[in-house]
N, C-alpha and C positions, 0 to 999 in steps of 0.2 A: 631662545627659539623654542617655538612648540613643535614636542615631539611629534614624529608623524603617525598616524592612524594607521593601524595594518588594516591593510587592503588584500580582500579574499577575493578573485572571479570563479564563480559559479560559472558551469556551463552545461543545461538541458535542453532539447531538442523542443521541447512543447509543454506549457502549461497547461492544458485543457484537464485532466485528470490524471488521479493514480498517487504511490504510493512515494515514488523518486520526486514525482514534480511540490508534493506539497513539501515535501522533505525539503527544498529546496528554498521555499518558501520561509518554512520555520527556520531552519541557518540563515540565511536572510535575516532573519530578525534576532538572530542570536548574535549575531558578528554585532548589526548595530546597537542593539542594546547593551553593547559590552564596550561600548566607545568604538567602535571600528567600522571600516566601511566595505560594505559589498558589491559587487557588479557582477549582474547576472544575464549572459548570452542567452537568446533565448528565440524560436520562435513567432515566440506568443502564446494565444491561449484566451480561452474562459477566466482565468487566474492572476492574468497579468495586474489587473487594480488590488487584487490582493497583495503582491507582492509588490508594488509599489507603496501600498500602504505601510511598508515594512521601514519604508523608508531609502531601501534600495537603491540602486543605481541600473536601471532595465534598460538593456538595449539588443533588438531588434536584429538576430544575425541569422544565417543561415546552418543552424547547427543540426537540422537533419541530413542534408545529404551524406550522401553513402557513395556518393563519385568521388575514387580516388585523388583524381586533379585536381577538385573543389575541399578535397579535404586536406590536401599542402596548402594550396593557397588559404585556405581557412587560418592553419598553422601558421603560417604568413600572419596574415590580421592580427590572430592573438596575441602573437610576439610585439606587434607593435603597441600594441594597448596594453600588452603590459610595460612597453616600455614608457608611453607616454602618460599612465593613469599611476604610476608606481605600483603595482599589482605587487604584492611580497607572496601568493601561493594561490595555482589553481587545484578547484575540486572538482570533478567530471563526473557524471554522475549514468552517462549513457555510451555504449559503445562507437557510435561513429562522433563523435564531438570529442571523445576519449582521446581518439588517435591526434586530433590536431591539436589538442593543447596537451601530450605529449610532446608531442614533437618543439610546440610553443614552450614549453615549460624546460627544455633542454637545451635550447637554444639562449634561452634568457637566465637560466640558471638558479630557476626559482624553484622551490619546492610544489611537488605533483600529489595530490593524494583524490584516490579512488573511492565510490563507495558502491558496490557490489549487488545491486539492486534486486539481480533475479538468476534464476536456476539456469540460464540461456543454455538451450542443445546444443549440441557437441556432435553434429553427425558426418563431417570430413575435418579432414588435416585442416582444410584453408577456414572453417568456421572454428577449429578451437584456434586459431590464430590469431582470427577477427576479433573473438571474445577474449582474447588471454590477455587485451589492453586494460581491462579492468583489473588485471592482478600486479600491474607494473605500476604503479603509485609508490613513493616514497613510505607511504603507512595508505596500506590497502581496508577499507570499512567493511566489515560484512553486514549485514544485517540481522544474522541468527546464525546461533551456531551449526545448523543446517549448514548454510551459506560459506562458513566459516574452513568447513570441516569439505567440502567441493573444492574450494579453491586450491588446499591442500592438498588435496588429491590428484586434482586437474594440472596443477603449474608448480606442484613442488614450493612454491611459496613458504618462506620462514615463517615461524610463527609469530620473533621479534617483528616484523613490519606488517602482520594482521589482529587488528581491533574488532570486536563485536561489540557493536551499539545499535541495541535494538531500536526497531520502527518505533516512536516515540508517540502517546497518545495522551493528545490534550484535555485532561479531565477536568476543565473548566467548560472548555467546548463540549465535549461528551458527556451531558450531566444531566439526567433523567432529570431533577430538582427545577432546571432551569430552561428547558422546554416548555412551553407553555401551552393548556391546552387546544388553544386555537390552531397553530404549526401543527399539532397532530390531526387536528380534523383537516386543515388544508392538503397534507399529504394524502388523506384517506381517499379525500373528494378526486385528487386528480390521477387517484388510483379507481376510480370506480367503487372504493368500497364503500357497502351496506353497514349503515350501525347494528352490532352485532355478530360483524363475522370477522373470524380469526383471520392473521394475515402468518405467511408462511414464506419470510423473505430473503431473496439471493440476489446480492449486490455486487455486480461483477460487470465489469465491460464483455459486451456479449463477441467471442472466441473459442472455439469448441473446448480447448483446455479447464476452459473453468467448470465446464460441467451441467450445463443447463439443461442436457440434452438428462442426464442422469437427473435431475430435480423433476423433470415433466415425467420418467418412465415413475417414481417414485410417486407422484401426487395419480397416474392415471394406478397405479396398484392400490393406493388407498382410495381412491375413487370404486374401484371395485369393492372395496368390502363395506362401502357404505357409511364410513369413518368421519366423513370430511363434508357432512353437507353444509357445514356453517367458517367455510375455510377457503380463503384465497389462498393462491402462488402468488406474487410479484418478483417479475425475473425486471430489474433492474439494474441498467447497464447502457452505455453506447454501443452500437453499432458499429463506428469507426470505419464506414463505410466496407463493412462485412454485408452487405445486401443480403447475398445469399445466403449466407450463415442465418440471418435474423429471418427471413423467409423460410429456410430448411427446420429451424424451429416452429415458424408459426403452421406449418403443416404437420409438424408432431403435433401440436396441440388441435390442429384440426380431427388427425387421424384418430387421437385416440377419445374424441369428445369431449375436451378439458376447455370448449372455449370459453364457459361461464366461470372458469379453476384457475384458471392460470392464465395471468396475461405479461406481455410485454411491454411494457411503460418509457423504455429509455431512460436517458440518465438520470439521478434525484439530488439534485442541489444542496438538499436539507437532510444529510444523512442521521441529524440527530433525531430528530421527529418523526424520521419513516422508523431507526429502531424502536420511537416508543411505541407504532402504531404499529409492531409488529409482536407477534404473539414467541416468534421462534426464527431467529437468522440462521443460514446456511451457508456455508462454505463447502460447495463439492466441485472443487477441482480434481481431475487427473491426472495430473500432472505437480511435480513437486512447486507448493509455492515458497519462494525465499524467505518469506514472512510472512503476510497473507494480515492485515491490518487489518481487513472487515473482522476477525474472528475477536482481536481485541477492544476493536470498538465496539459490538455487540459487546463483550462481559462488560466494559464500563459503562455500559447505557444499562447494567443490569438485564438485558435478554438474553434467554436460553439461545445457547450457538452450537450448531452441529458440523464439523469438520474433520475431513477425509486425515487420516492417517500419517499422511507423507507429507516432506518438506519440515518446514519448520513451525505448522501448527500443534506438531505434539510438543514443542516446549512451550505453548503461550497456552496450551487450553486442559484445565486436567479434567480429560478426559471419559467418562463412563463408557461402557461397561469396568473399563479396569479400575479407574479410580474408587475409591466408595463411596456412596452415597453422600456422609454426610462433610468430605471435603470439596466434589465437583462443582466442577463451575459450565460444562458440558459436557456434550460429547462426543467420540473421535470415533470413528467410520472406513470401512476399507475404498479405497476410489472406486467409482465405478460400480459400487453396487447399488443398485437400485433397492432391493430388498432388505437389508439392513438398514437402508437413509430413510426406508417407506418406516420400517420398525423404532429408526432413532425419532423420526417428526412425531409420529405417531405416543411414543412417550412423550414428548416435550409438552406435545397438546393435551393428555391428558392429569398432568400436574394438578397439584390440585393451587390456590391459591399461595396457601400457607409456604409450601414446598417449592415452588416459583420465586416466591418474593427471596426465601433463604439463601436459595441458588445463586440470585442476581447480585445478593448483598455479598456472598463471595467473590464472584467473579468479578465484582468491582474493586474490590478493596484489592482482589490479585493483581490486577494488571496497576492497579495506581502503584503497586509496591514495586511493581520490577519493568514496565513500560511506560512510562509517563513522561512527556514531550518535554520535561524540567530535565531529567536523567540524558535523552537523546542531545539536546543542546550540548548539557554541560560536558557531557564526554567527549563532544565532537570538537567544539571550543579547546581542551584538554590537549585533542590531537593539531590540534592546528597551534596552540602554546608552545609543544612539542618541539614543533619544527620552527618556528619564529622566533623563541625565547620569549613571548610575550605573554601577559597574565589575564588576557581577554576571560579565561576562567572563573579569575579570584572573585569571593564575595565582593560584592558593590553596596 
């Protein structure tokens, strides 16, 4: 008889973007390419043919809601399809999907494992309650030792059942060599931009946390000194039906005369071709990011990346002013300041060639050495052996 295939269910609220959902994607492709099979709740999404190309098992559930009654009965469902699929261990990857295949996973007696996605508030009893589902996994993920070092704090969590595997970055995908110059000018063109002028880009689902509003006060300061005549902003991002958010922006930039400076473009499909068409990526959130992926995929497209202080961009980016010169790979920023991010762009832009290229060829070779989508697989695989006794791991 042939042995049976471990079977992993994934379960994510929405493919459309972000850092959990592609994660989800690339496990997906790491169970099957290891002999094993995946089934992923899901949804939907922009993503969804991606992840079928995985080879995947994709099916079509209700895993956003956040109504308690819908999420027993959710619980309900998963138990059955894990009874009926052979499911040997769910991963949960978002708080309200959490709790049901909690519940699904103790009912059926299969191994639970958590992966820790973001810094989620904490501002009543009943929301660190809601969140503390993601520290109750059999082997809880964090994603950075940011991340790692919260949960310990927050839920007392042992340190035996917490893993740190970082946000994994594809440097086959990410790979300046392999964009082609076409893909950069297509980005340029449906950005508006002029041959000739720098691009100055923040890649973010538009959310006041991430800092858009700080990137527009920073681009109208250097607008002032006269710095920036040959110089786009591109805030690029979903909306996510934030109307008003994406309009209380677009009247910053009315207010402060940046409409020829700065535009709002929505999301970019081709994030490897907007980093090569940009001069200098930003990360200026205010708020701690758990990982913050943009900061690593800029250094392996080889572009200068500027990133706020907090969260867990001080381990993936060293940093300047404090780093020296000739080991950075960017630089790191207090949040929220305007003035400092005007002074960090402001250096990036004027690099001279030589001193750009050296930067970039750091910064790539950093993140391939300690973040790269081969490392995120294998460890994750490792965790899931762990609990299965199976070698989904082992070289192939």
């Amino acid at each position: 008889m042939a042995e049976k295939r471990p079977t992993v269910l994934q379960i994510i609220p929405e493919l459309d973007t972000g850092g959990a959902e592609l994660s989800t994607i690339e496990i997906a492709d790491a169970v099957q390419s290891a002999g094993g099979r995946c089934i992923v709740l899901t949804e939907g999404g922009r993503m969804v043919q991606r992840l079928r190309d995985t080879g995947a098992d994709v099916r079509f559930f209700a895993a956003a809601t956040k109504n308690p009654l819908h999420i027993i009965w959710n619980a309900h469902l998963i138990a059955g399809i894990v009874r009926q699929d052979g499911v040997d261990l769910i991963h949960a990857r978002s708080r309200a999907p959490a709790w049901s295949a909690l519940l699904a996973a103790r009912r059926t007696g299969v191994p639970y494992v958590t992966t820790y996605h973001g810094a989620y508030s904490e501002k009543s009893s009943l929301k660190s309650l809601y969140n503390s589902v993601m520290a109750r996994g059999d082997i809880v993920i964090a994603n950075s030792h940011y991340t790692s070092d919260l949960i310990r704090m927050r839920y007392g969590t042992p340190g035996a059942k917490l893993r740190v595997i970082y946000r994994g970055v594809d440097g086959a995908h990410f790979n300046p060599e392999a964009v082609e110059p076409e893909r950069v000018a297509a980005v340029r063109r449906r950005w508006g931009v002029e041959p000739g002028q720098r691009v100055v880009l923040h890649a973010a689902r538009l959310t006041a946390w991430k800092g858009q509003k700080v990137v527009i006060g920073a681009a109208e300061l250097l607008a002032r000194g006269n710095t920036i005549d040959d110089v786009v902003f591109i805030l690029a991002g979903d909306a996510q039906n934030r109307s008003a958010y994406r309009d209380a922006l677009q009247q910053q930039i009315n207010d402060a005369g940046l409409n020829d400076r700065v535009r709002l473009v929505g999301h970019e499909g081709d994030m490897p071709a907007a980093l090569c068409a940009s001069h200098v990526s930003v990360v200026a959130s205010i708020e701690p990011e758990a990982f913050g992926r943009t900061a690593t995929e800029a250094q392996v497209m080889a572009t200068p990346v500027i990133a706020t202080e907090i969260g867990a961009p001080p381990e993936t980016v060293r940093g300047r002013p404090g780093c020296p010169a000739d080991r950075a790979t960017g630089w790191l920023v207090p949040p929220g300041d305007e003035a400092t991010l005007a002074k960090a762009i402001g250096e990036a832009l004027s690099m001279s060639a030589e001193e750009r290229a050296q930067m970039g060829a750091r910064a790539r070779q950093h993140v391939l050495s300690s973040y790269s989508l081969e490392q995120m697989k294998q460890q994750t695989l490792e965790v899931y052996d762990s609990l299965l006794k199976t070698q989904m791991a082992a070289p192939r």
